[in-house]
N, C-alpha and C positions, 0 to 999 in steps of 0.2 A: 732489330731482332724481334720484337712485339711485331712487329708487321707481320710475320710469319706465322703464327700460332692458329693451330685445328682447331675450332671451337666445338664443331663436329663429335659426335657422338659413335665411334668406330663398333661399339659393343649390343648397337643399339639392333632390334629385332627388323627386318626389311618391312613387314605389315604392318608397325607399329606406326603412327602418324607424327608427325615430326611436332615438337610443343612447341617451337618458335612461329608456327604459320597458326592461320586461325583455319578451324574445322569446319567452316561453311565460308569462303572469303565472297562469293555472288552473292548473300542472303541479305535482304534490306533490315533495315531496324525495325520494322513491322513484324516480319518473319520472325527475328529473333527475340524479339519478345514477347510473340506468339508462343512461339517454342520453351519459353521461360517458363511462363502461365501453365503450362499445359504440364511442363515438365515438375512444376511446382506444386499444379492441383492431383498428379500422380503421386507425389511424396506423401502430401497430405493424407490421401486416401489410404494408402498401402499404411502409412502409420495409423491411422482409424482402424485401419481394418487389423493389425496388431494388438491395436488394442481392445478389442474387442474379443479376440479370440484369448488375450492376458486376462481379459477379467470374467469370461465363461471358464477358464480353472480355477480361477480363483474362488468364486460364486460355488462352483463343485464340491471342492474342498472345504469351502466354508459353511455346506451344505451338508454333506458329510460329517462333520463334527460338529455341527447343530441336532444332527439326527443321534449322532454316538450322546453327546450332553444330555438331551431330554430322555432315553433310554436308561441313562444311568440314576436323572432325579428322579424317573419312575421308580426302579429297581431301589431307591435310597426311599421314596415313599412308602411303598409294598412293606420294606427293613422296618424301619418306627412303626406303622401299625401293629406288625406283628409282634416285634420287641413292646410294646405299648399293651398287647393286651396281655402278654406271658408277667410283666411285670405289673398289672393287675390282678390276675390269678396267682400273682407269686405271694402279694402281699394278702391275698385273702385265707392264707392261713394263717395269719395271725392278726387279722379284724376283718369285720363283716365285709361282702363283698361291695356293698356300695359304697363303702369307703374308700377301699382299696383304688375303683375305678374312678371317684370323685380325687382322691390323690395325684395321681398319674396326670389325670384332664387340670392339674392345678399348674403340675410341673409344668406339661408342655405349654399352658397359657404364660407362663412366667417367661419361656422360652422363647415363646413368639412375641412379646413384648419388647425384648432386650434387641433378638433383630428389627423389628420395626423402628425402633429407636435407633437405631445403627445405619441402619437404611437409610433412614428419614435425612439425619445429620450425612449423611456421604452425600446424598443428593442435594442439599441443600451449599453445599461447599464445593460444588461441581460451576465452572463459568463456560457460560457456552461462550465459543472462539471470542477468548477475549482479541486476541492479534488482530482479528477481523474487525472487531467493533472497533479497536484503536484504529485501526487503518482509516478505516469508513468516515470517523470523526475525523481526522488527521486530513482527508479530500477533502470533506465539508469545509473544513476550515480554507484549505488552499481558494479554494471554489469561490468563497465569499469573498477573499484578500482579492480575487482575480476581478470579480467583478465592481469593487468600490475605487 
């Protein structure tokens, strides 16, 4: 009863190529791994070329909001001096003005010290790729074991 059985594909499209035969059966092993090469250095490219067209929006965008960021530290600059001198003229009604002004320039030195210091310690606690340097060290070591 097994002797009898379709293996045949009855639903199957007439243009469509049959998967049990090979799609070039004349072509030498040369040819077809010509065809490999070529078809594989097509992949490549077309994925370069993806990617490349992926990271000019990307670079756009991140360009974009590099220009909106610096825009708004201006406008947050432009803010404090203004605010900086109205609260030197504020306090000069009730002491001389070069106090007033010497106060103000004390605060914001106070204030740029705390971030400086803030700064300082974030960077300093910053590791550039550690994964990378393990790794790196991690060959080296292979490397040496390989060659003794």
């Amino acid at each position: 009863m097994l002797g009898n059985v379709d293996l045949t594909n009855r639903n199957a499209e007439p243009d469509q190529p049959d998967p049990t035969r090979p799609l070039e059966a004349d072509s030498s092993l040369g040819q077809l791994l010509s065809r490999l090469t070529t078809d594989f250095g097509n992949l490549v490219a077309t994925q370069v070329e993806l990617a490349k067209v992926e990271i000019k929006e990307e670079v756009t965008e991140a360009g974009k909001g590099a220009g909106l960021l610096t825009a708004g530290g201006f406008a947050g600059y432009l803010a404090i001096t203004l605010l900086s001198f109205a609260a030197a003229w504020g306090l000069d009604e009730v002491m001389p003005t070069g106090l007033a002004f010497l106060l103000v320039g004390v605060v914001w030195i106070a204030i740029a010290g705390v971030l400086y210091a803030s700064g300082r310690n974030q960077l300093q606690s910053v590791r550039v790729a550690p994964n990378t340097k393990a790794a790196i060290k991690e060959d080296m070591e292979w490397a040496k074991q390989q060659r003794s």
